[in-house]
N, C-alpha and C positions, 0 to 999 in steps of 0.2 A: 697039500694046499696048492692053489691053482694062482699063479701072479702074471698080470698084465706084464708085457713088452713095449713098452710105447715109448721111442728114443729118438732125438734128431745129435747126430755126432757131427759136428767137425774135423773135417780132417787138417792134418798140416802137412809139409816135407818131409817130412820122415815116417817111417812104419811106426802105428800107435794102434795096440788092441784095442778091438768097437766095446770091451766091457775093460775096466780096470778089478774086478773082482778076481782075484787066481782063478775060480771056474765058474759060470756062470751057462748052466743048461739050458735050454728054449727052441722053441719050432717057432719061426720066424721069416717074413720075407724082408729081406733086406734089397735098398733099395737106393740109385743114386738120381736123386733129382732131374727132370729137367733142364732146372733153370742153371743146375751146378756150368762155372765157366770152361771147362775141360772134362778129360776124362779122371775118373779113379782109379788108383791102382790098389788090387790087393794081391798079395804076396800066398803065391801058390807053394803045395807043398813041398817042392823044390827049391823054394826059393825064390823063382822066379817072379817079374810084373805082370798080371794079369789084368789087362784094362778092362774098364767097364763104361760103357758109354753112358753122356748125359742119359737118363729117360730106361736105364736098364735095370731088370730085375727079378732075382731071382728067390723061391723059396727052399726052408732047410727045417726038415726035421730033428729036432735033438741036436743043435748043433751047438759047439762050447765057445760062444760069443767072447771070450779071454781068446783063442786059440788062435782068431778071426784079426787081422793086419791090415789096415791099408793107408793109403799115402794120396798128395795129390797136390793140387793146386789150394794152397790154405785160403780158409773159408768156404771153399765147398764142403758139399754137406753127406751124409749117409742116414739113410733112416730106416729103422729099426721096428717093425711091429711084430706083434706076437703074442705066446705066452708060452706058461710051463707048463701046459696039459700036455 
């Protein structure tokens, strides 16, 4: 069965996975607003902060949205589309 991706996330100051489900599979472009007032940070496999500027965006096949970390200026935003094809 085939399920829509359609998600706007909030971030806050601490790392918060973009899905609360333990695993949660999708091909998806994820994406950080414009309008967000700063950058987003998501937390690379290392560990490390990987910024993402307002207005950036990238796509992910098959990728496990639980697995997925970021942080930032609370109330900016991350948005989520996709599905599970």
């Amino acid at each position: 069965m085939n399920n829509t991706v359609i998600r706007k996330f909030t971030v806050s100051a601490a790392y918060q996975p973009l899905s609360a489900k333990s695993r949660e599979v999708a091909s998806v472009e994820i994406s950080t607003p414009p309008t967000n007032a700063a950058v987003v940070y998501f937390q690379g496999d290392d560990g490390s902060d990987v910024p993402w500027v307002p207005g950036e965006y990238h796509s992910f096949k098959r990728i496990n949205l639980s697995a997925v970390k970021v942080k930032g200026t609370p109330g900016d935003t991350v948005t989520i589309v996709g599905g599970t094809w």
